[in-house]
N, C-alpha and C positions, 0 to 999 in steps of 0.2 A: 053784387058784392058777395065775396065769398066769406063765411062763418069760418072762424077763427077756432082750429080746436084747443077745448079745454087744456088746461096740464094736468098731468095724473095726481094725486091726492096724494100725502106724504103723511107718515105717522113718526114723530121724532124718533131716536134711538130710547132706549130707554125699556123695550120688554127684553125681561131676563126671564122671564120664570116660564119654561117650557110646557111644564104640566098644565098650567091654566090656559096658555096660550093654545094647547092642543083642543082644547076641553071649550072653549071660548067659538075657534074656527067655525067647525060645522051649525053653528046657531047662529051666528050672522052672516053665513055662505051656506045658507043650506041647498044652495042652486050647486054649488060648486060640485064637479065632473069626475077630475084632473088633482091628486097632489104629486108634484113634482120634489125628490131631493135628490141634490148634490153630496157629495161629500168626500172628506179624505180618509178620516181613520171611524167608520162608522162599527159598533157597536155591531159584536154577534147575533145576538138577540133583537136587535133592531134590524139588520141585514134580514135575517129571518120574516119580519114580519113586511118587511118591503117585499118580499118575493112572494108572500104568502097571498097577501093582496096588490099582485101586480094588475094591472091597467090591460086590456089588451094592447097587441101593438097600432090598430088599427087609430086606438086614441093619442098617438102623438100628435103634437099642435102644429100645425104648418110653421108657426112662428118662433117654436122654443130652439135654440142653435142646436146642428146637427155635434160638431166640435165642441168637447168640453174634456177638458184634463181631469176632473172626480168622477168616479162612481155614478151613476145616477139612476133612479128609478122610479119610474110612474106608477103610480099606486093610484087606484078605484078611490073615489068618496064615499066611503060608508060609515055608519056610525060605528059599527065595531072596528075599522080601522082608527076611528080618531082616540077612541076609547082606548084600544090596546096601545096608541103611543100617547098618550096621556100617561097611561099608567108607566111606560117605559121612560118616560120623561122626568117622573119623582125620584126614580132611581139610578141616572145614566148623565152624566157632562153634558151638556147640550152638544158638543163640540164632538159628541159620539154621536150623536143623530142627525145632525144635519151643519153644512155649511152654507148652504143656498136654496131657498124654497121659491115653489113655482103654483099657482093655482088658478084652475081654469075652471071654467063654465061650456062646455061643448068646447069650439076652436078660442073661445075671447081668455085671453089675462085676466086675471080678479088682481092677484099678488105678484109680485116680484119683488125677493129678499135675498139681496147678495151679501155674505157675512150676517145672516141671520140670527140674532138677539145680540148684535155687537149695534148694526148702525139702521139708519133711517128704513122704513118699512115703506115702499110705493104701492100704491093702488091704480086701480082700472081710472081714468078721470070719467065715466061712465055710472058709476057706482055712486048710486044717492050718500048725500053729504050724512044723514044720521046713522048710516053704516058705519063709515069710517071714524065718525064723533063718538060711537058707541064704542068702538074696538079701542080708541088712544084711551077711554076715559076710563076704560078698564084695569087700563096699565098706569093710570094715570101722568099720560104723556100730550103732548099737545099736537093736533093736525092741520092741514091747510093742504092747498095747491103749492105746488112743487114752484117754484121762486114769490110765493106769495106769502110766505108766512115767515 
């Protein structure tokens, strides 16, 4: 009999506040590799700090689409990367920083967020459940398995 995979974890809509959710990341992903954004009309200043800590190329995920109509740029996990857009986050639309976030672990997804602080936030379904219970409870939003909640 073959094992049924999990479904990925779901964190409701509901985070709006960039700067903590910047500030948040790296402390319950501190494996994370890989931040991925999308975006339309991104912020100078943020443009800037995506290039500054870009990714090598080598770290693109075999899985993230070649095709995409925004902007997009892989940025290093560091803490002075999450820090500087934390801090860019207090002062900027969210809507100027990102449209769709991407976050990996070497080649695996942690995160995928399409319309990022607008709708539901998906997780890795790999990702221990007090991970995810940690991150909704911050925002105070509710999580579960993706048709399970």
């Amino acid at each position: 009999m073959t094992a049924t995979p999990l479904p990925a974890w779901v964190v409701d809509e509901g985070i709006r506040n960039a700067e903590k959710f910047f500030r948040v990341l790296p402390k319950l992903f501190p494996d994370a590799t890989l931040f991925v954004a999308e975006g339309y009309a991104i912020a100078d200043e943020v443009a800037t700090l995506y290039r500054r800590h870009a990714a090598p190329d080598t770290e693109r995920p075999a899985d993230l689409p070649r095709f995409h109509l925004a902007s997009r740029d892989l940025c290093a996990c560091t803490p002075d990367f999450f820090l500087e857009l934390a801090r860019l986050a207090a002062k900027k639309p969210r809507e100027r920083i990102l449209h769709h976030l991407y976050l990996y672990s070497g080649g695996s997804q942690l995160i995928y967020w399409h319309d990022a602080f607008a709708n539901a936030l998906f997780l890795s379904p790999d990702l221990p459940e007090a991970t995810v219970a940690a991150l909704a409870k911050k925002f105070g939003v509710r999580h579960g398995r993706m048709g399970r909640h």
